[in-house]
C-alpha positions in Angstrom: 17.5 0.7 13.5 13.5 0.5 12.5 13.6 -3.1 12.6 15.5 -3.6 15.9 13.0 -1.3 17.4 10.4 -3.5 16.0 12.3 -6.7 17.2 12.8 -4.9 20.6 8.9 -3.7 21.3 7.9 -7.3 20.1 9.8 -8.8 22.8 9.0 -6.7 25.3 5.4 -5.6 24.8 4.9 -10.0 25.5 6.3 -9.9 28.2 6.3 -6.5 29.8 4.4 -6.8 33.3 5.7 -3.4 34.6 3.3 -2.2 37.5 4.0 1.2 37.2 1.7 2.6 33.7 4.9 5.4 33.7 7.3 2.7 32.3 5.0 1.4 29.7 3.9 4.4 28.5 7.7 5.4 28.0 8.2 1.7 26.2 5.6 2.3 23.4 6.5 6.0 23.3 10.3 5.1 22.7 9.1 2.1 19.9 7.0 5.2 18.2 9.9 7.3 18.2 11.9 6.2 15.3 14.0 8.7 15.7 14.7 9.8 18.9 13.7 13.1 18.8 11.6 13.0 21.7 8.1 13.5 19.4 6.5 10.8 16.8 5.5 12.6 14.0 2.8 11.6 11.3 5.8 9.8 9.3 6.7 7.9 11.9 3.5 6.4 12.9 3.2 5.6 8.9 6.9 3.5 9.2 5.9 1.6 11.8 2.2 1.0 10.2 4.5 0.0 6.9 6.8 -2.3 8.9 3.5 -3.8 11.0 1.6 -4.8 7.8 4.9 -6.0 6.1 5.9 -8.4 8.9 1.9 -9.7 8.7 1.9 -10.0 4.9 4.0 -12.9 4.9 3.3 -13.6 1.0 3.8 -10.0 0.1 0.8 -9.5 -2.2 0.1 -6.9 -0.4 -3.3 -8.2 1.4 -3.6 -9.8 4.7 -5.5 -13.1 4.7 -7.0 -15.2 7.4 -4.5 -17.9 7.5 -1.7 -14.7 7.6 -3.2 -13.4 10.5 -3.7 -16.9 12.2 0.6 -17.0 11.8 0.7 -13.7 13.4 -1.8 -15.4 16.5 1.0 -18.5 16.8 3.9 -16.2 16.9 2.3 -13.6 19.2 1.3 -16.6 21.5 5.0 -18.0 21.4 6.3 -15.0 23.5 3.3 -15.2 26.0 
């Protein structure tokens, strides 16, 4: 469920134009949520920190290089 949120807030947050700041605020408050109780808690925010640096760390040895963020920059750019 985590990583579909992830998948989901990725997707949209590119390409989310939404006028009204109401409708945005409820998208990354929904992505926060993990789950669904209607309040992110401490853990949650650490998950999705967790998830964030794993799907950057794309060599899992637990550092983020240059080149690793330059691959995050091509991917974000992708959905733009």
């Amino acid at each position: 469920m985590v990583w579909l949120k992830l998948i989901f807030f990725i997707l949209i947050s590119f390409s989310l134009k939404a006028e009204n700041t109401q409708n945005i605020h409820d998208t990354y408050f929904n992505f926060l949520d993990l789950n669904n109780d209607g309040y992110v808690s401490h853990e949650e925010i650490e998950q999705i920190k967790n998830i964030v640096f794993e799907l950057i760390d794309i060599n899992n040895d637990n550092k983020i290089s240059s080149e690793e963020l330059d691959e995050l920059n091509k991917i974000v750019n992708l959905f733009q």
